[in-house]
N, C-alpha and C positions, 0 to 999 in steps of 0.2 A: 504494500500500500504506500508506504513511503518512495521508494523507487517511481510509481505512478504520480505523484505530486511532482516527485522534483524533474518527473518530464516531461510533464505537464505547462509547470513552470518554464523549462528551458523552451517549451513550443514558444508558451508566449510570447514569452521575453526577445526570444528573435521575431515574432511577428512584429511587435513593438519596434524595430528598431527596422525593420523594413518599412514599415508604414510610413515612418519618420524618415527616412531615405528619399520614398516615393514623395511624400510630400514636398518635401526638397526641390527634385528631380522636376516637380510639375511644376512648380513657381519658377523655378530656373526659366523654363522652356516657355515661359508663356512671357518672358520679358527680352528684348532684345539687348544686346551690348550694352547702345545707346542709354538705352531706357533704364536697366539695372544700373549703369554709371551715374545716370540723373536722378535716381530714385532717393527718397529721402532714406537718412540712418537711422532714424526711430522706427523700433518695431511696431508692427500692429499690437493694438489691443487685442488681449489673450480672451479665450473664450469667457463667459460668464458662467460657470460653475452655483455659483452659489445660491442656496437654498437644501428643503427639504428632500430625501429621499427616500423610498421604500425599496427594501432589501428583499429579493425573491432569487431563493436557491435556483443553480442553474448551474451544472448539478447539485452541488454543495450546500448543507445546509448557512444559514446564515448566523454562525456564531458568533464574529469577533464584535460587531457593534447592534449586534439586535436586529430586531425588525425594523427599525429604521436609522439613520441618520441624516445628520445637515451638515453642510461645505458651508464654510464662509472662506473668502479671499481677497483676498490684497494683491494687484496685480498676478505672477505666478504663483507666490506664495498660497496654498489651502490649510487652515485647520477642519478635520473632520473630526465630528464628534458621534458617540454610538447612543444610542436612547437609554444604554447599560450605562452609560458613563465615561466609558474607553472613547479617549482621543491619540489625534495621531496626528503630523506632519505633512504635509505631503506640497511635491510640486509640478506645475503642468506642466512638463519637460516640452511638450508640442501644441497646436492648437488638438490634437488627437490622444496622445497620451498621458498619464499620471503617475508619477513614482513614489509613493507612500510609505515611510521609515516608521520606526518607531514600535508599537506593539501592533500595526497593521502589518507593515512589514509587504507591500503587494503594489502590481503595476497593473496600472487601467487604459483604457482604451474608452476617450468619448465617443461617442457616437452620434449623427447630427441631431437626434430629437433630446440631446445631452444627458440619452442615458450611459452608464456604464459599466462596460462586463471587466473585471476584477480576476485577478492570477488566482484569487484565493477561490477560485467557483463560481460568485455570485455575482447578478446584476444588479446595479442600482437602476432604481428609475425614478427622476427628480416628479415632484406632485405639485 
């Protein structure tokens, strides 16, 4: 069972790091020379994350912060909090994905209706 998590894990973790490539990869291609030279240096505003969410196993149950939690955030910076109490760290490494330290300890993957499925199993979905 532990074997299964941690390669579980490694899937994710390079899907993650693909996504975040391709995204790259597509911003690159959709700007010319010119245009990426003239482009301003401030990055875009990072997704808005913040608010309520309900936790629904997929497959996993929903252990570490309950049946729900809330994101609040400060530009990339998120605190998550679990309806248990457990908080945790975390940062939007991409406008796509989430790396979460702490006693979450797990990488997320937004998705555009800002829900999000989690290394650890589960999906959030913001209400």
């Amino acid at each position: 069972m532990l074997q299964t998590a941690k390669s579980k894990m490694t899937v994710f973790a390079a899907a993650i790091l693909v996504l975040g490539a391709l995204a790259g990869r597509v911003e690159a291609q959709g700007q010319s020379q010119t245009a990426a030279a003239a482009a301003p240096t401030a990055a875009a505003a990072p997704a808005d994350l913040s608010g309520n969410y309900k936790c629904q196993p997929n497959p996993s149950p929903c252990l570490w912060g309950g049946a729900s939690a809330s994101i609040s955030q400060s530009g990339k910076n998120l605190q998550i909090k679990g309806d248990n109490g457990a908080t945790a760290d975390a940062t939007l490494t991409s406008d796509a994905t989430i790396s979460a330290g702490g006693t979450f300890n797990s990488l997320g993957i937004v998705r555009p209706d800002h829900s999000i499925d989690w290394s650890d199993g589960t999906k959030w979905t913001k209400q």
